[in-house]
C-alpha positions in Angstrom: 25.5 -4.6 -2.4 28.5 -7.4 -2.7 29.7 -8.1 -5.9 31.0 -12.0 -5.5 34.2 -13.2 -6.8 32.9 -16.9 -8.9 36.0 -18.8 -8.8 37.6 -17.1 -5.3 33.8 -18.0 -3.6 31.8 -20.7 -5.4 31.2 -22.7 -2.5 30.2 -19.3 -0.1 28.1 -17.8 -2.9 26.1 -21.0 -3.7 25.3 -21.8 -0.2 24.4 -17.8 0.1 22.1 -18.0 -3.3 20.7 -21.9 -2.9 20.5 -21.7 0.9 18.4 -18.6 1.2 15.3 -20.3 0.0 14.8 -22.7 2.6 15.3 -20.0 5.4 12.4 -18.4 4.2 10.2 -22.0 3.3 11.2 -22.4 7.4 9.5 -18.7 8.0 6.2 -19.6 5.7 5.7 -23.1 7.1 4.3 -22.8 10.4 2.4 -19.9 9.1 0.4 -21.9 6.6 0.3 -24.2 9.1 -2.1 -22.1 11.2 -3.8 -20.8 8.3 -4.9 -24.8 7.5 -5.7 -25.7 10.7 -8.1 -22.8 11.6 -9.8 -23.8 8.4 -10.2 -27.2 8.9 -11.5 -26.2 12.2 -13.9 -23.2 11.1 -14.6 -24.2 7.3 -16.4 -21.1 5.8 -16.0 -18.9 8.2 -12.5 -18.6 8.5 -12.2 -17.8 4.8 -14.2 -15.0 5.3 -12.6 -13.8 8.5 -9.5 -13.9 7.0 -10.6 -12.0 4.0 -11.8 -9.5 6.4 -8.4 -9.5 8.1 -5.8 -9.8 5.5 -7.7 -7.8 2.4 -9.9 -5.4 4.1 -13.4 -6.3 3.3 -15.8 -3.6 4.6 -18.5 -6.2 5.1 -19.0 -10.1 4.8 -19.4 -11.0 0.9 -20.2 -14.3 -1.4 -16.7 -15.8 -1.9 -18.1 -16.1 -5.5 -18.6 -13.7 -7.9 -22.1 -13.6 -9.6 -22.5 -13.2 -13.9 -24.1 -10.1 -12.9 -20.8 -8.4 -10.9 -18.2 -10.1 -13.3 -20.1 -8.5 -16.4 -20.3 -5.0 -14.9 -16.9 -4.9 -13.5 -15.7 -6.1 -16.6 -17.5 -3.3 -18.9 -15.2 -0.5 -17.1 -11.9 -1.6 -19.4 -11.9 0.5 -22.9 -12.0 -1.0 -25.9 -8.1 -0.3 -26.8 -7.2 -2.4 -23.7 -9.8 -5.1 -24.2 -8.3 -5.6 -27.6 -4.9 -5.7 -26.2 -5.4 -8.5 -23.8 -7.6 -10.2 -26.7 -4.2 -10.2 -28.6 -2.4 -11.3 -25.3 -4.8 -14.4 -25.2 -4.5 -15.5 -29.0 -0.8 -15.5 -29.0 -0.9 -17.8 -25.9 -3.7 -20.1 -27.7 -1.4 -20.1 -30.8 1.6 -21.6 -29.0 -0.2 -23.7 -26.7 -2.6 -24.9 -29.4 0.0 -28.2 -30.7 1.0 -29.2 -27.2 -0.6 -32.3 -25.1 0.5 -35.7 -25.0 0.2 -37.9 -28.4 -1.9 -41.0 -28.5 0.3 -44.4 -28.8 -0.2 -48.1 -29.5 2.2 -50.2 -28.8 2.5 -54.2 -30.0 3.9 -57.5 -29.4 3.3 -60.4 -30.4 0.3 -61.1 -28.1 0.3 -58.0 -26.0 -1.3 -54.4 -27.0 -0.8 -51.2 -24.8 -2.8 -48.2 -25.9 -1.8 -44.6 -24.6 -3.7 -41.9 -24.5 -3.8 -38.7 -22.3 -7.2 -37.5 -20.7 -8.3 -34.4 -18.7 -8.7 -33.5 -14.9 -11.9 -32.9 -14.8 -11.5 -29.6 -12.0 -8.9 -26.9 -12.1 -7.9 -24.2 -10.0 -5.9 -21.1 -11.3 -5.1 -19.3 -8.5 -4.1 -15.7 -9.8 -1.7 -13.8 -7.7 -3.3 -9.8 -6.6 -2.1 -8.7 -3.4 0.2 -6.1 -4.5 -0.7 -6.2 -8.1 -3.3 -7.3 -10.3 -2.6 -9.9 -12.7 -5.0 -10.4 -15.9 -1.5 -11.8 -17.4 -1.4 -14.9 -14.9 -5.3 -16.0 -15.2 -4.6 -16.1 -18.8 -1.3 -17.8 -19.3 -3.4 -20.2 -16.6 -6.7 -20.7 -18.4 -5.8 -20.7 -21.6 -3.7 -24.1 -21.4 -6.6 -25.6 -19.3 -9.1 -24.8 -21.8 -7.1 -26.7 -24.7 -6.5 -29.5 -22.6 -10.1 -29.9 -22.3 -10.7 -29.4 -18.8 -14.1 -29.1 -18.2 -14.5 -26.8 -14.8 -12.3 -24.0 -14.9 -12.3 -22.2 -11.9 -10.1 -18.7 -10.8 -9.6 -17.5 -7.3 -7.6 -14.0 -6.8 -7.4 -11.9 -3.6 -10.0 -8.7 -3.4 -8.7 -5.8 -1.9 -11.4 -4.3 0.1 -13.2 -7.2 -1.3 -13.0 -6.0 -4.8 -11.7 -7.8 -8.2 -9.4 -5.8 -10.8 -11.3 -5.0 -13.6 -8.7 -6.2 -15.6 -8.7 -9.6 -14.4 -12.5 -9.9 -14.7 -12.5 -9.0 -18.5 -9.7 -11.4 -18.9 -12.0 -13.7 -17.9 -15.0 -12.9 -19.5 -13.3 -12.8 -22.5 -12.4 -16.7 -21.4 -15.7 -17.3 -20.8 -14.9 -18.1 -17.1 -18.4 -18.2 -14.7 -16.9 -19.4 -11.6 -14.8 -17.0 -10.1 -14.0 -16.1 -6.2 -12.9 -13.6 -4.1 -10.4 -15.0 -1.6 -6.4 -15.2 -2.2 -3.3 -16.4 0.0 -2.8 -20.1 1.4 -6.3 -19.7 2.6 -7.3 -19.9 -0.7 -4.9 -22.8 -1.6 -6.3 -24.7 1.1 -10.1 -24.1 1.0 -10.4 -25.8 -2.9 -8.2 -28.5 -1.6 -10.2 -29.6 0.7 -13.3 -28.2 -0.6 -14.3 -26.1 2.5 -17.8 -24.9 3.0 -19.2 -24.1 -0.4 -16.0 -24.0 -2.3 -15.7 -27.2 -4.5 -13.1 -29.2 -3.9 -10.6 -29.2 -7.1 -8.6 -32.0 -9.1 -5.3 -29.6 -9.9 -4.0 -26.2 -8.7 -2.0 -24.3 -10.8 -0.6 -20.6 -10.8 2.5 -18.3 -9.3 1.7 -17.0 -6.0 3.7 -15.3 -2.6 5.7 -17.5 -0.8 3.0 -18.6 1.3 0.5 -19.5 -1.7 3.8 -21.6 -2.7 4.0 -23.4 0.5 0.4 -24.0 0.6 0.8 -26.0 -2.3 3.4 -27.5 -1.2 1.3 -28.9 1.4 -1.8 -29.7 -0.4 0.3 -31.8 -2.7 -0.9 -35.4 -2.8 -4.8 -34.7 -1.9 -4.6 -32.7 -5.3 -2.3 -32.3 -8.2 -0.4 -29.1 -8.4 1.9 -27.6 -11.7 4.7 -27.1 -9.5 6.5 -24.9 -7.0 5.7 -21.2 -8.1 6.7 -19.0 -5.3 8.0 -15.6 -5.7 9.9 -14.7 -8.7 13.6 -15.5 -10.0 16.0 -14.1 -12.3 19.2 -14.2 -13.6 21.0 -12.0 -16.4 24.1 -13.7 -18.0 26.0 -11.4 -20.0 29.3 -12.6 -21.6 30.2 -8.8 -22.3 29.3 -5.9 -20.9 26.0 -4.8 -22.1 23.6 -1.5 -21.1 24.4 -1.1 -17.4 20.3 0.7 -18.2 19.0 -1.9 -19.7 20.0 -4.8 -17.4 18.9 -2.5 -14.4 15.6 -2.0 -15.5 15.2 -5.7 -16.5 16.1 -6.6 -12.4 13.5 -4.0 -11.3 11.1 -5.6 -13.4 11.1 -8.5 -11.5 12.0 -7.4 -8.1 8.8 -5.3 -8.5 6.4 -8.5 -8.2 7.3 -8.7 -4.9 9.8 -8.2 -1.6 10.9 -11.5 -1.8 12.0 -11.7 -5.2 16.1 -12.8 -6.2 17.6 -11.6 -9.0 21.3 -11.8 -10.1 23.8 -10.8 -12.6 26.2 -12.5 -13.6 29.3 -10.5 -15.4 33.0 -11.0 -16.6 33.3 -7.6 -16.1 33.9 -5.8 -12.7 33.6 -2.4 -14.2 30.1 -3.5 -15.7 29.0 -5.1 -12.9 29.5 -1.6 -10.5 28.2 0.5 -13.7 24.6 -1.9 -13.2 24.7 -1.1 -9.7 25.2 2.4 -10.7 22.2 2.6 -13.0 20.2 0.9 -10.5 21.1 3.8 -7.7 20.3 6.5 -11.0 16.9 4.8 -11.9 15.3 3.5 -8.4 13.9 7.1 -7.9 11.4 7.0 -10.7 10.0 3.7 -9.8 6.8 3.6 -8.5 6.8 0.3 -6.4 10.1 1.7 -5.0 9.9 0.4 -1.7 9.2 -3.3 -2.7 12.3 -3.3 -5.1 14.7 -1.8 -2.3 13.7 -4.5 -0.2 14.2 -7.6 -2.9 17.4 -6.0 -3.7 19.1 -5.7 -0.5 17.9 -9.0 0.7 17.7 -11.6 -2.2 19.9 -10.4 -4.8 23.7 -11.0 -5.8 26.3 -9.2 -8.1 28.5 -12.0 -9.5 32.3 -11.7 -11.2 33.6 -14.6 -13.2 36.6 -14.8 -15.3 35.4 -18.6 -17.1 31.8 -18.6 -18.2 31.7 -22.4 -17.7 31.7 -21.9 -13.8 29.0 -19.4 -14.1 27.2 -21.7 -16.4 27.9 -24.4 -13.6 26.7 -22.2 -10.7 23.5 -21.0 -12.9 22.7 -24.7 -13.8 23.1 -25.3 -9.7 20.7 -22.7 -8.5 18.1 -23.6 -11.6 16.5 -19.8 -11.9 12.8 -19.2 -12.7 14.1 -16.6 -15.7 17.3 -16.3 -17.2 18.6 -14.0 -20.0 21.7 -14.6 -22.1 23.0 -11.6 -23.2 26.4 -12.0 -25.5 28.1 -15.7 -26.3 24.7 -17.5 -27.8 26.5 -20.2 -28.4 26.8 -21.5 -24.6 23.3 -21.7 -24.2 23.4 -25.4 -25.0 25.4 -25.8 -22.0 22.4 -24.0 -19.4 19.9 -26.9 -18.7 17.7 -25.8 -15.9 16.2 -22.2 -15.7 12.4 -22.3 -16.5 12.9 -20.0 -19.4 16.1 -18.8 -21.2 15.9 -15.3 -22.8 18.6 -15.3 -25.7 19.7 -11.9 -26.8 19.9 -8.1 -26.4 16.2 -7.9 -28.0 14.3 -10.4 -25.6 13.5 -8.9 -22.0 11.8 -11.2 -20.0 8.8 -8.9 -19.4 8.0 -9.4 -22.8 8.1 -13.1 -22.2 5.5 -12.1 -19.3 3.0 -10.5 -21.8 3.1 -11.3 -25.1 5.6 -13.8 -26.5 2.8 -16.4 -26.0 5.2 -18.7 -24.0 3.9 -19.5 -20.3 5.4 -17.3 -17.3 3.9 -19.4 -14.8 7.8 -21.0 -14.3 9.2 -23.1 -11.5 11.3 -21.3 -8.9 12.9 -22.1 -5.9 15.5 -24.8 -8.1 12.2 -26.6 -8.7 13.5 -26.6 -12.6 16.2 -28.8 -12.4 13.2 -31.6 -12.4 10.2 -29.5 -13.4 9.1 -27.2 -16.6 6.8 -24.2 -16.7 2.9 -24.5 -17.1 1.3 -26.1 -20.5 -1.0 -28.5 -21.9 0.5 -31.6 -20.6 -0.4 -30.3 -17.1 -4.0 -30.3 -17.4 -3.6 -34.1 -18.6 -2.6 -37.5 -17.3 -1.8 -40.3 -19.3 -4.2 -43.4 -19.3 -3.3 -47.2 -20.5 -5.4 -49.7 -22.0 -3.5 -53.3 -21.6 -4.5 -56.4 -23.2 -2.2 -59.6 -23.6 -3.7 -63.0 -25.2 -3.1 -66.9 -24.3 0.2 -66.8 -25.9 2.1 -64.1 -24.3 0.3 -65.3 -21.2 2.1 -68.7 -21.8 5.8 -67.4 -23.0 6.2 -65.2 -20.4 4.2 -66.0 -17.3 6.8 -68.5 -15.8 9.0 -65.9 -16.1 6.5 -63.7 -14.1 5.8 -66.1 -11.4 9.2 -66.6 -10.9 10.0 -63.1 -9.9 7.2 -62.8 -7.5 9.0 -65.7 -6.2 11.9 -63.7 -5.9 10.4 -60.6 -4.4 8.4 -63.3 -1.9 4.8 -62.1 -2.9 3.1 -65.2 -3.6 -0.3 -64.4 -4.3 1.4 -62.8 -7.3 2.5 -66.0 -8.7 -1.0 -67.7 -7.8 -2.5 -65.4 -9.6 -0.6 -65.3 -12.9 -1.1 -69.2 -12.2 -4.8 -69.3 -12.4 -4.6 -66.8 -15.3 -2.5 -69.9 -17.7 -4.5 -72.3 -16.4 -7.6 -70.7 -17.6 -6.3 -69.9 -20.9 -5.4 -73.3 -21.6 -8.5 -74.9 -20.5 -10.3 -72.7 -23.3 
């Protein structure tokens, strides 16, 4: 693997790190494409053919689970992990819990605006399970939803020869989730867009997913709301000294594992420390059990990168926005690092304990999506709603003013109606 030079090839890296994504958006797109029009074309029966296809369904199913198949799938997980995740769920209530947007009332003379924020009233978490299962993600999904006070929580998830993980189902029985389906990939995405056959259509989609979940959302954006870009995962270790060559290896396996398409990077001042991670990454790749899926993220979407000046890797880090990032060494330049969707500060704070039990949200923009977007909380789940009321007198101070702008902008039923408004005032 190439270790890149910062300062000798800025431009070359950053066209190498930033430009890699939309090659493979380009690959997904006309997939999804397909996927959406066979759908709209189909409805129901597409989902289910693809279900056969794609996750090996021995026989045509329900896409939704029934109380009865949730309960007895969920009764399989011991009592030691069932307290586990139970812990796992109260640490992300706890952090969540203070978050949502505050009510506000604001006054003029004349003029009142009220703010408050209210609910969608239908929510998708879609939770990712093609290669892995992931109680983790239906969690850090639900969880915020439920504070925000959405009031149909829904959970789709892909079933391998059309069964759920346990794991997941007792995640959500412990959530006291009922409407749960069977079908995963940008089939999925699709269907409770457009709510196809008896899937309902939805108000907000949220969750990580494969690239093609992520372009599926992409998509649907605008026909429903969506938390953000969460395609296949991101991260980058920043380490202003050398630190464990071990350590930082097993923290990039730990997200190359989630999936082929995964990019991690290192950052180092260090030659000799970058080549002693690569080392330890060569030393440790034999005892991994999703080897073959880590191989492939790291000799496709990963980078090695030398810097002599951390303020050009802070630059290039800031430029390709990273779902993760660890800072391991100088804590103080972490004021200057504005746009991963999570910073890790310090040699104690892996990011896969950010992915379990920190109580902070993994589901995090990728693909640069954080230089304008933040990971998944309450405020998602919410929109703000205004109440505005102006009296006679604000009426006549400032609707001249008014009319004379819609003047300016040539929309004159504007002014007409702003107008009528005074005149009625004044005749009361």
């Amino acid at each position: 693997m190439k270790v890149w030079d910062l300062e000798k090839e800025f431009d070359e890296f950053l066209v190498y790190a930033i430009g890699g994504r939309e090659k493979k958006r380009q690959n997904t797109r006309s997939v999804v494409e397909k996927v959406r029009d066979r759908l709209l074309a189909k409805g129901e029966e597409a989902l289910i053919e693809f279900s056969t296809k794609w996750d090996g369904w021995p026989e045509t199913l329900d896409l939704k689970l029934t109380q009865k198949e949730i309960i007895s799938e969920a009764s399989k997980i011991s009592k030691r992990d069932l307290a586990i995740i139970r812990g796992m769920i109260k640490n992300v209530r706890d952090f969540h819990r203070k978050q949502g947007w505050r009510k506000r009332t604001y006054k003029r003379k004349g003029l009142v605006v009220y703010e408050e924020s209210v609910p969608v009233e239908k929510a998708l978490v879609y939770v990712p399970g093609g290669t892995a299962p992931y109680p983790s993600s239906l969690i850090m999904g639900v969880v915020p939803a439920q504070l925000a006070g959405v009031s149909e929580v829904m959970v789709t998830t892909p079933a391998k020869n059309g069964k759920i993980n346990p794991y997941i189902l007792a995640a959500a029985n412990l959530l006291g989730l009922n409407d749960i389906y069977r079908m995963g990939g940008a089939q999925a995405i699709y269907a409770f867009s457009y709510g196809i056959g008896g899937i309902p259509k939805v108000d907000m989609i949220v969750g990580p997913g494969n690239a093609y979940v992520e372009e599926a959302k992409r998509d649907v954006y605008g026909r429903v709301g969506i938390d953000m870009l969460a395609g296949p995962t991101e991260l980058i270790i920043l380490c202003t000294e050398p630190f464990s060559p071990e350590a930082v290896a097993w923290d990039l396996f730990s997200q190359t594992e989630h999936d082929e398409m995964a990019t991690v990077g290192l950052f180092s001042p260090s030659r000799e420390h970058l080549y002693n991670a690569l080392k330890a990454i060569e030393n440790h790749m034999a005892s991994n059990p999703r080897r073959e899926i880590i191989e492939k993220a790291l000799k496709e979407n990963s980078y090695f990168v030398f810097y002599r000046e951390a303020k050009n890797a802070i630059k290039a880090i800031n430029l390709i926005a990273p779902e993760h990032m660890e800072l391991i060494g100088d804590e103080k330049v972490e004021k200057d690092i504005l746009y991963p969707g999570i910073i890790y500060l310090g040699p104690h704070t892996p990011v896969a304990m950010g992915d379990y039990y920190i109580g902070t949200n993994h589901i995090l923009p990728t693909g640069g999506a954080g230089r304008f977007a933040a990971g998944l909380s309450v405020n998602t789940f919410t929109k703000r709603k205004a109440v505005v009321k102006i009296e006679k007198g604000f009426l006549n101070r400032y609707g001249h003013k008014a009319i004379r702008l819609s003047e300016i902008e040539g929309l004159f039923a504007h002014g007409e109606s702003i107008k009528v408004r005074k005149e009625l005032a004044n005749e009361a």
